[in-house]
N, C-alpha and C positions, 0 to 999 in steps of 0.2 A: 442575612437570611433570618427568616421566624419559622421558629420550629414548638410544639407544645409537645410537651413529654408525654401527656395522651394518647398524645397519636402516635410514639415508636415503637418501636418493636419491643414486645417485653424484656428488661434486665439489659438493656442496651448500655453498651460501652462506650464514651465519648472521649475526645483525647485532644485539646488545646495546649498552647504554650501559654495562655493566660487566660484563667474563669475568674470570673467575676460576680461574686455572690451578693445580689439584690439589684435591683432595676431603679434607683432612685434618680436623685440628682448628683449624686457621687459615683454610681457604678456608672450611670450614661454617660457621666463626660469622661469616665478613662476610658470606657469604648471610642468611645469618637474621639480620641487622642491616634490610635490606631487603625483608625480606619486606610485603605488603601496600602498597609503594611505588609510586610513579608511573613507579622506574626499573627499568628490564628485564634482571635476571642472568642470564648463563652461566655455570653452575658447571662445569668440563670435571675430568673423572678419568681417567685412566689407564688402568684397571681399571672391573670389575665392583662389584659387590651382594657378590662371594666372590670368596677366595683361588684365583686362576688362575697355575699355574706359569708359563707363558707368559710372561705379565704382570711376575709378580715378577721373572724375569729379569734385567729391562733395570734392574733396580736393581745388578746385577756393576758393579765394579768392584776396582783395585786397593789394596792396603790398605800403604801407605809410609810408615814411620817409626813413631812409635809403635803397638806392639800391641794389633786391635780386633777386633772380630766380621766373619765376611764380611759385606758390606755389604746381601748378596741376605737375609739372616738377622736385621739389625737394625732394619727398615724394613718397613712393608705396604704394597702398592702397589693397595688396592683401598679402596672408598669410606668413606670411616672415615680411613683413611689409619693411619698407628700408633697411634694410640691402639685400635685393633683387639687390638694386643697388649701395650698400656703397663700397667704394673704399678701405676699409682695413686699413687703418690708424689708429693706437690708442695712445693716449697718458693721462694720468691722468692730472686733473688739477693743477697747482702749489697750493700750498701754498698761495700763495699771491692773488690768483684768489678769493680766498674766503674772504678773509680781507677787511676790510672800506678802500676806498680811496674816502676822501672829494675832491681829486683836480680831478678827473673824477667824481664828483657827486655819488659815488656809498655807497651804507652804508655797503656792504658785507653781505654775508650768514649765515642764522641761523645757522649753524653750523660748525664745522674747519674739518681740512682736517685728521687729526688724527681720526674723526668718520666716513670719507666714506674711509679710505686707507681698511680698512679689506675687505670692499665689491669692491677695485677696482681688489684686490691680489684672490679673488672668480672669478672675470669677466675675469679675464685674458684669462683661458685655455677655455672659451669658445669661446672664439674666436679666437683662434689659431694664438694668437699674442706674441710667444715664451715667455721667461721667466719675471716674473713681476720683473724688471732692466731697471731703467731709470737714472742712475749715470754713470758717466765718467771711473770713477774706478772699476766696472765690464765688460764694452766693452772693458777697456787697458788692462786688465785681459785675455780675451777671445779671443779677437779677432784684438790686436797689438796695436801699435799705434793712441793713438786718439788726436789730435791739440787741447790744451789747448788753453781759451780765456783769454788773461792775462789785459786788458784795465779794467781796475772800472769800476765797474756799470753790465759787462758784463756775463755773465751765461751758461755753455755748456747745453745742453736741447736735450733732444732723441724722438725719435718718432721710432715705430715698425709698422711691416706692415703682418696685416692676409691675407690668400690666397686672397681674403676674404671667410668668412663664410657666407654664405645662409642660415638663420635658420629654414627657410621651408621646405627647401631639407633637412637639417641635421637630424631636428627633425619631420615631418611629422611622420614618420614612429612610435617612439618608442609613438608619442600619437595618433594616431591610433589604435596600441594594447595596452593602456590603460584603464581595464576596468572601471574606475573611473574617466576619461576625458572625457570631449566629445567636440568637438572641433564643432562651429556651424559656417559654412561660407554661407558669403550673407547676412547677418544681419546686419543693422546698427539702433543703440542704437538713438533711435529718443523723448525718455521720459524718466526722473529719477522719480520718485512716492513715494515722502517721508511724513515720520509723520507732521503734522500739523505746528510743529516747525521747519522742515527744518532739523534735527540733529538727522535722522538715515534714512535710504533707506529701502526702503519696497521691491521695486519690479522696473525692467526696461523694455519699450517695445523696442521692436523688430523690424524690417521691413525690408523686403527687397525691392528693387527694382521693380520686378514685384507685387509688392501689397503681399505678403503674410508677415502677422502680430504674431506675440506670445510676452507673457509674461512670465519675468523671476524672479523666487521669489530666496531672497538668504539670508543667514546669514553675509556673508560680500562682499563688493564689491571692485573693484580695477580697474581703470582707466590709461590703459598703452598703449594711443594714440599719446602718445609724448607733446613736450612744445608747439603745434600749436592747435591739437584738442583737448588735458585736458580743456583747457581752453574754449574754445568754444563748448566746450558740458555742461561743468558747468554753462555758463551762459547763456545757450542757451534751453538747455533741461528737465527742470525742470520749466514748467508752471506756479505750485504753487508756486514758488517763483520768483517774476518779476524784483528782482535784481540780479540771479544767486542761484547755491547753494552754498553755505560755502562764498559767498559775502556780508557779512553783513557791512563789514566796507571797501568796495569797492577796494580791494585789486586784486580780479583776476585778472591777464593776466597786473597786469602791473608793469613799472619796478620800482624796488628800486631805493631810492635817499636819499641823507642824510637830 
């Protein structure tokens, strides 16, 4: 179902066993994991169906230390989320991308690359970024000749390319006619509202733009606004807690170092 927070009844009360905060490429495929399920989604967006200046706005922020895009300009804040405007490119991370290196400061990632390969071999075909094959020796297989790099040190490395996929276009529809979804656009997530101790979520407000407000009670929550707004809504959206939430030992939003 599509529902815009515009349009309810003021201060309205919503109540799922799972919301889902942001319409990207991450919150659409956990909705469409449940679709025809016993349990009842919220999928909440920010934005529209289309790019509203408005909207995209509240993506400003400022841009410190190394040089990058404005932030209003690298990002889509409407349903679809970026990949609205992602150029198709995929490739999984190495190996190595996850590992400690002391001579770039880095400590590496809580976990290896053997625990996300199953969910990169899932993400594939949604994105219609042909066969999950990033080795030398199924492109000379396939498709001829491929120029080995024979210098030490050196490493042949593949990148594929989706038409790209729209995930708003793609999937609009099948959650739509989900009677167990309801997809809320125009709403941005402006209050987390947790137990006393910070260590479960009760309930998140709403708002949109022109002033109209609801609250959303849930069994569990899930925050798929990407590595720019996770964080700035953790430490930003949660009142009762004036270092963040899950900020107890001042970790959010910033980087590893050995």
């Amino acid at each position: 179902m599509l529902a815009d927070l515009n349009r309810l009844e003021p201060e309205q009360r919503l109540e799922a066993d799972l919301i889902v905060i942001g319409a990207g490429a991450a919150g659409i495929t956990l909705a469409l994991e449940f679709v025809g399920t016993a349990h009842k989604v919220l999928l909440v967006e920010s934005g529209g169906l289309e790019l509203d200046a408005d909207t995209q706005e509240l993506d400003q922020g400022d841009v410190i230390g190394m040089a990058y895009e404005p932030l209003e300009s690298a990002r889509a804040r409407y349903f679809g989320g970026t990949t609205n405007m992602w150029t198709g490119w995929c490739k999984p991370l190495h190996p190595v991308d996850l590992q400690p290196r002391p001579a770039l400061a880095l400590a590496g990632w809580p976990i290896g690359f053997d625990e996300l390969e199953p969910y990169y071999r899932r993400a594939q075909p949604l994105m219609d970024a042909g066969p999950y094959e990033y080795n030398v020796g199924y492109w000379r297989r396939t498709a001829g000749p491929v120029d080995d790099l024979t210098a030490d040190g050196l490493e042949m490395t593949f990148w594929q390319k989706s038409p790209p996929v729209r995930f708003g276009q793609r999937h609009l529809e099948t959650l739509r006619a989900a009677a167990n979804v309801t997809v809320l656009l125009n709403a941005n997530l402006t209050g987390i509202v947790t137990a006393s101790d910070g260590a479960v979520i009760d309930s998140v407000e709403l708002r949109s733009l022109a002033g109209r407000s609801a609250t959303a009670r849930g069994r569990r929550f899930v925050l798929a606004c990407g590595g720019l707004e996770n964080p700035r809504l953790l430490l930003c959206a949660a009142p009762s807690r004036p270092r963040g939430l899950g900020n107890d030992h001042d970790l959010v939003d910033r980087k590893s170092v050995v």
